[in-house]
N, C-alpha and C positions, 0 to 999 in steps of 0.2 A: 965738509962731508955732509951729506945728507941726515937729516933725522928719519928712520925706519918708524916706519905707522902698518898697524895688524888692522884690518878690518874684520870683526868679528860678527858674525848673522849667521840667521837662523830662526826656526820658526818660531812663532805663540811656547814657551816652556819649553826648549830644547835643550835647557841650562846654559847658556849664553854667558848668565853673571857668575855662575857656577867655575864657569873655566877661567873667567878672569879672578876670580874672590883666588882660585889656586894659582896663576901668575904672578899678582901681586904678593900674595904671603911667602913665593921663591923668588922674587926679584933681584936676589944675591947683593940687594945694594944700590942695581942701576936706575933712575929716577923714571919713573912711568908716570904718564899723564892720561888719564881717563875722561873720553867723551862719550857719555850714556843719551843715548835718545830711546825717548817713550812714544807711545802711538797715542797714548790718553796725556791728560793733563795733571797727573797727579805722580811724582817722580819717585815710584817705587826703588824701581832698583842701584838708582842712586843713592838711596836712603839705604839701603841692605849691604851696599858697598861702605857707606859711611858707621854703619850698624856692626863690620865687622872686627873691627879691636885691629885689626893690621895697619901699620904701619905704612905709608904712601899710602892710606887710603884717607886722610884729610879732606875738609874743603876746599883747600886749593887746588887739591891732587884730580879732585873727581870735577867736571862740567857738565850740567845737565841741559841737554835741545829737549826739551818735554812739547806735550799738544802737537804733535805734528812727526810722521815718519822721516826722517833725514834726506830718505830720496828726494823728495816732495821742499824741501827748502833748503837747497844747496846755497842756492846765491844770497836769502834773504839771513839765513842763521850760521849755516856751517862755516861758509870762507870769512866770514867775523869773526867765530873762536877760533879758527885755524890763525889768522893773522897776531888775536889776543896774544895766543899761547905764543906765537913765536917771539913775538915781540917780551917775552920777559926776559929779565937778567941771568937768570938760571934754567936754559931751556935745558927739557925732557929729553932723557937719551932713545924712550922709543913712547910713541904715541898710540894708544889702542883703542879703538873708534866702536864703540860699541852700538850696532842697529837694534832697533826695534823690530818686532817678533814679523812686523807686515812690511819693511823695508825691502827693496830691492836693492841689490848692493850695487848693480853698475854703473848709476847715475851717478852714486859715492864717490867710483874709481873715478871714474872721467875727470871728474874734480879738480884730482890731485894735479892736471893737465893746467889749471890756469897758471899764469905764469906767477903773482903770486904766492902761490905753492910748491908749483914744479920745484923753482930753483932751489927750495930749502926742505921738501920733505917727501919721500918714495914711497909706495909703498909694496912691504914687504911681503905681503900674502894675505889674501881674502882665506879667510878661517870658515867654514859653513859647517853649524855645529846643527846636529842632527838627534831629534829623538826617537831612537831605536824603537823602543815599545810603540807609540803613535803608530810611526810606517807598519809595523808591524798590526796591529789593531785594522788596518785601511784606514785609517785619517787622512789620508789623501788617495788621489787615481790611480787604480793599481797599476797602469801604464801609464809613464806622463812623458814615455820614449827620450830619444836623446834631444840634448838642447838644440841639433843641429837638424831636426826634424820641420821649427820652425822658420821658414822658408820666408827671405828676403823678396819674395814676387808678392808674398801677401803679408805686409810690413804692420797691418791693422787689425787682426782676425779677430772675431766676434769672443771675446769673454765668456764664458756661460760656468769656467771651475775656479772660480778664485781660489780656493787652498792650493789647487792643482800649479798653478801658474805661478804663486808666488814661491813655491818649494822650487818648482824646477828652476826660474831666476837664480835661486838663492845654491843651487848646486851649479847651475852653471857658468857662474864667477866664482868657484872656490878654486884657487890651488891648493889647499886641502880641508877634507872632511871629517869631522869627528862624530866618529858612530856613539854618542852618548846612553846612558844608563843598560850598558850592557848585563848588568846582572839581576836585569828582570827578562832576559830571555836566554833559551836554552841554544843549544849548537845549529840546529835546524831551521829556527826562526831567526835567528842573526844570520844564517846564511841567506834566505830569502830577502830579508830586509837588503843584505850588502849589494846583491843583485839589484833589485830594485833602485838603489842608488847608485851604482855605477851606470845603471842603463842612460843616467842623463849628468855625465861628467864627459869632460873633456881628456884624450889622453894625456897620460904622465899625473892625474892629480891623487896628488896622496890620499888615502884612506886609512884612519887611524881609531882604534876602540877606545872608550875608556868607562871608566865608574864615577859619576862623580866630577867629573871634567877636570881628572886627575892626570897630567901630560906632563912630560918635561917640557919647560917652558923653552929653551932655547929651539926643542922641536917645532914649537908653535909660533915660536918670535926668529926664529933663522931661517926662512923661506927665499930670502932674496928671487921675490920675485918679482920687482919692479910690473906690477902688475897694469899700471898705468899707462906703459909702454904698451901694449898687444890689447885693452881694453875693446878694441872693435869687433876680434877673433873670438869673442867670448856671446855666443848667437844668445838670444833671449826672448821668452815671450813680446814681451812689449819694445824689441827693437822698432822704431821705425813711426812710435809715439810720440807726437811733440807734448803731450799733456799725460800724467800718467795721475791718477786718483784713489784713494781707497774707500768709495763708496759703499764696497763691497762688504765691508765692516765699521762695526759702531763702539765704542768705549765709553761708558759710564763710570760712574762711582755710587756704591753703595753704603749708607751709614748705616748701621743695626743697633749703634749703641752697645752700652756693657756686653758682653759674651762672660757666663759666671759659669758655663762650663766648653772648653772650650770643642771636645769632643762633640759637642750636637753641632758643631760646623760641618761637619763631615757629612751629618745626613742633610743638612741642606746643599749645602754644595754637590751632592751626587744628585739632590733634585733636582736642583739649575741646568744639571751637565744631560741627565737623562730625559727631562721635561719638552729644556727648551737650546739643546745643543751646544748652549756656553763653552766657547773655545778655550776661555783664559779666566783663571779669577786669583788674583794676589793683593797682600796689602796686609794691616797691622791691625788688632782687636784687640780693646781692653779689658784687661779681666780685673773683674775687684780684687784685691788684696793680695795682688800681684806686684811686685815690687817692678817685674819687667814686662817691655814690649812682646806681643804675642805675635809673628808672623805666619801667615796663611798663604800654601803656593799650591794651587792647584791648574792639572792640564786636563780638562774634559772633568771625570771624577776620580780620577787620579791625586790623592791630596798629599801634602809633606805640612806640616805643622812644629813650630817650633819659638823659642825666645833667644830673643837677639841680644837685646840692650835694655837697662835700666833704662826706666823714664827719668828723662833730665828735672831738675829743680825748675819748677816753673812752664814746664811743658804741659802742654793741654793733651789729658789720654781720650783719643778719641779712636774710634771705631772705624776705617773706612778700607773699601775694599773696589780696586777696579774690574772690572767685568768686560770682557772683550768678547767680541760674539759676530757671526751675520750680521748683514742691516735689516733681514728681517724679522730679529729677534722681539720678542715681547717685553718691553723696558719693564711694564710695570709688574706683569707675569713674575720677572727675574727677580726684581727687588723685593715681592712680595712673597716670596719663596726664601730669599735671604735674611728678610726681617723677621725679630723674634724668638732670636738662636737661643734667649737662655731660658726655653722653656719644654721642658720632657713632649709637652702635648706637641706642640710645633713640630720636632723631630721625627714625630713617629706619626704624621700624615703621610 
């Protein structure tokens, strides 16, 4: 029998690790294997998955593809852990493939098509986990119409919205959608958003709300949709690409050093988001006399802040924070807006 594999994507903060951190902590038992890929080179949320005290979420449980979008290195990175994984003595009852926030998920499916993989693992349902407030806000094209808009007579069409294109990819491989952080909007604006999202789905695919990426898991892991079969039926921006690239975004890392209050994060981080557009900023900050890890997850100026895990004996507490943004963002603008958090004057520039 096959091993069932979720492909889970979604944009920059849509809570992605959000819905799996709640998967793994109801896995009633059955053994999950976890592959995170980052678009930066520094393995956040692998480390926040390892950071959460549940159980199957070990280092052997979790696999991180970091420095690179998954679509983007199918043949050099993924069909290696896929074969790793299979080849152990204790394989995983179901496999959950987690994208980075700029991934395109169809290149992923395809994948599952070499033979390789075919014969030993399905997959069960592209998951495209969605942040309601963003769509809401206009962080993407208030029309990005249906996936089926883009038209196989022009297989190459000139780029000019990258958010635009990578959203609508990312809905138009889902067999289902997760309307994420529903209880930052009201009846009216969830209703516009759901619109706007159905506009570019395929029929028959589920649309589901939640808080928190709070789902019954077998909802989200019992799709049988052998999705790998019908992968061509599934129209996308970039069909018809033999190269696809994310030039169109850049990822850094920022050090700041101690943070001794962690609240003046917030006013830089809205400066970064208001300044100079910053899509994404996550990662861990030291605070003195802090016995624990300070976690930092911000979407735009949207911030969540919190402590995960004791620092280990021997671990070095360091400050760093990835930054994901345009390519035409101002590196040193960014960093120099982030630097300098533990100081009142800093904040209140």
């Amino acid at each position: 029998m096959k091993i069932p594999a979720t492909v889970v994507t979604g944009f920059l903060g849509s809570g992605k690790t959000t819905l799996i951190r709640h998967l793994v902590a109801n896995a009633q038992g059955r053994r999950l294997a976890l592959i995170i890929n980052e678009f930066g080179d520094l393995g956040i949320d692998r480390e926040l998955l390892l950071g959460c005290g549940i159980a199957g979420c070990g280092d052997d449980d979790v696999i991180e593809l970091a420095n690179g979008c998954i679509c983007c290195t199918v043949a050099d990175e993924f069909l290696p852990t896929m074969e790793r994984l299979l080849a152990r003595a204790e394989r995983p009852d179901h496999i959950i493939i987690e994208t980075s926030g700029l991934a395109l998920p169809k290149p992923l499916v395809k994948a599952f098509n070499w033979p390789e993989v075919r014969s030993q693992v399905t997959v069960d349902g592209v998951v495209t986990v969605v942040d309601a407030p963003a769509v809401a806000a206009g962080r993407f094209a208030s029309d990005p119409g249906p996936a089926q808009a883009f038209s196989s007579a022009d297989p190459a069409p000139e780029h000019d919205a990258p958010l635009e294109e990578v959203f609508s990819d990312q809905l138009a491989c889902a067999d289902m959608v997760v309307l994420n952080k529903l209880d930052r909007l009201d009846d009216e604006a969830l209703a516009a958003v759901r619109a706007r999202v159905e506009a570019g789905l395929r029929e028959g695919v589920k649309v589901m709300g939640a808080i928190h990426g709070a789902l019954e898991p077998m909802v989200v892991l019992g799709l049988d949709a052998a999705a790998e079969d019908g992968i061509d039926a599934r129209v996308s921006v970039h069909d018809g690409e033999d190269v696809h690239d994310h030039d169109d975004f850049v990822s850094f890392i920022v050090a700041p050093g101690p943070v001794a209050d962690p609240a003046l994060l917030d006013a830089r981080v809205h400066a970064a988001a208001g300044r100079h557009d910053v899509l994404r900023i996550k990662g861990f900050v030291d605070v003195p006399g802090k016995a624990m890890r300070h976690v930092v997850q911000a979407v735009g100026a949207r911030i969540e802040r919190y402590y995960d895990r004791p620092w280990r004996p021997g671990e070095a507490r360091r400050s760093e924070l990835v930054v994901i943004a345009e390519r035409d963002v101002d590196r040193s603008a960014v960093n120099a807006v982030l630097a300098g958090l533990e100081t009142a004057a800093d904040a209140a520039e």
